[in-house]
C-alpha angles and dihedrals in degrees: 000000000000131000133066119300119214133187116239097258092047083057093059094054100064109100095317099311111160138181126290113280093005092126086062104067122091145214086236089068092151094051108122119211119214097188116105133167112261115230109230129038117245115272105205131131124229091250086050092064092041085073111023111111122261079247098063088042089055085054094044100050089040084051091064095030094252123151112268101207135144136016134321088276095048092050101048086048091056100035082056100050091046098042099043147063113243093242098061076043088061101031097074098038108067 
């Protein structure tokens, strides 16, 4: 094998290289984060969020980590364009 071979401190010394994922790390280390992907997609329908209840909007966006901003209008609009396809959006429109 040819080439120079550095320790890993040496390493950390050339023009401000450091380590693999060091810029990542905060000042917060002890922050905990709840969020968490759900498994599985919604499965609901448009007419489903026509009528879910701005409750269960509020769940389902907090579920996914979406904002949940607005009013009941605003949040099934946006639970619908984030949850389905643009042709089930359009489907059931014209």
């Amino acid at each position: 094998m040819s080439g120079a071979s550095y320790p890993n401190a040496a390493l950390n010394n050339i023009q401000g290289i450091k380590p693999n994922g060091s810029e990542k790390v905060s000042k917060k280390e002890n922050l905990i984060c709840e969020f968490q992907m759900p498994l599985h997609y919604p499965r609901y329908k448009k007419s489903d969020y026509e009528k879910m209840p701005e409750w269960k909007l509020d769940c389902l966006l907090r579920e996914y980590g979406l904002p949940i901003m607005g009013d009941v209008k605003e949040k099934r609009n946006f639970a619908m364009g984030a949850f389905l396809w643009p042709c089930q959006i359009q489907s059931f429109n014209g």
